[in-house]
NUDREN-713795 format. One line per field, with one value per residue (C-alpha): residue in one letter; z, x, y. Coordinates in steps of 0.2 Angstrom, whole numbers, padded with zeros to 4 digits. Layout:
res	[A|...];
up	[Z|...];
east	[X|...];
north	[Y|...];
***
This chain:
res	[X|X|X|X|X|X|X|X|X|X|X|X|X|X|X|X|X|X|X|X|X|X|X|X|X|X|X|X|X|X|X|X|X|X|X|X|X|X|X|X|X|X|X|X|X|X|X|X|X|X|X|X|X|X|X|X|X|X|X|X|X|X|X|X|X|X|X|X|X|X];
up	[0599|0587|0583|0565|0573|0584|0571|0562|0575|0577|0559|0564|0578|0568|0553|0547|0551|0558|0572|0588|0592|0602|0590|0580|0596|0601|0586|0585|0604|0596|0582|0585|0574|0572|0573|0558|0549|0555|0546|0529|0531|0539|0528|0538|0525|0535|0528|0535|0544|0534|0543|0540|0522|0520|0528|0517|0501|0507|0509|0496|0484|0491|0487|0470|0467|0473|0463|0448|0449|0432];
east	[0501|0517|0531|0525|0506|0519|0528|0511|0505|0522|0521|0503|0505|0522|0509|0508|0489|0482|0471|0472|0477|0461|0451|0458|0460|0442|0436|0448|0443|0425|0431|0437|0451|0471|0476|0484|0469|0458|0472|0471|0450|0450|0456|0473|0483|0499|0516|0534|0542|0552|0567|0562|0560|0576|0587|0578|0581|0599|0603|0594|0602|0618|0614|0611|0625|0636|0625|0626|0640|0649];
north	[0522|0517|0526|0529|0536|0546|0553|0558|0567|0576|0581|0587|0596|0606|0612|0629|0635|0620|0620|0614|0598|0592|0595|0581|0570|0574|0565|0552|0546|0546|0532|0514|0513|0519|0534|0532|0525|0540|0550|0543|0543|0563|0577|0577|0565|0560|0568|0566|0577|0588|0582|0564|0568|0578|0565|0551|0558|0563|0545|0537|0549|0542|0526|0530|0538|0522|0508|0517|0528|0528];
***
């Protein structure tokens, strides 16, 4: 497992309402693929972490602001 499937599970295991997290591993062990490609083909659809998402968008509204400041 990479950091990114890492982060993905993470992000699974912190969801509102979401069952348990063996029954996602139990069927992932069942497949022969990543586990973020049983992500994108399962219902789950991998998000960031809110964290990961409010930091990247602090930043890259920074950046923004300095490329195009007027």
């Amino acid at each position: 497992m990479d950091v990114e499937e890492f982060e993905q599970m993470c992000e699974l295991l912190s969801r509102p309402n979401s069952s348990p997290i063996f029954k996602y591993l139990n069927k992932f062990s069942k497949m022969e693929t990543s586990f973020r490609n049983y992500m994108f083909q399962s219902q789950l659809r991998p998000r960031r972490m809110k964290y990961i998402k409010d930091k990247f968008d602090k930043h890259i509204s920074e950046i923004i602001q300095i490329l195009f400041e007027e």
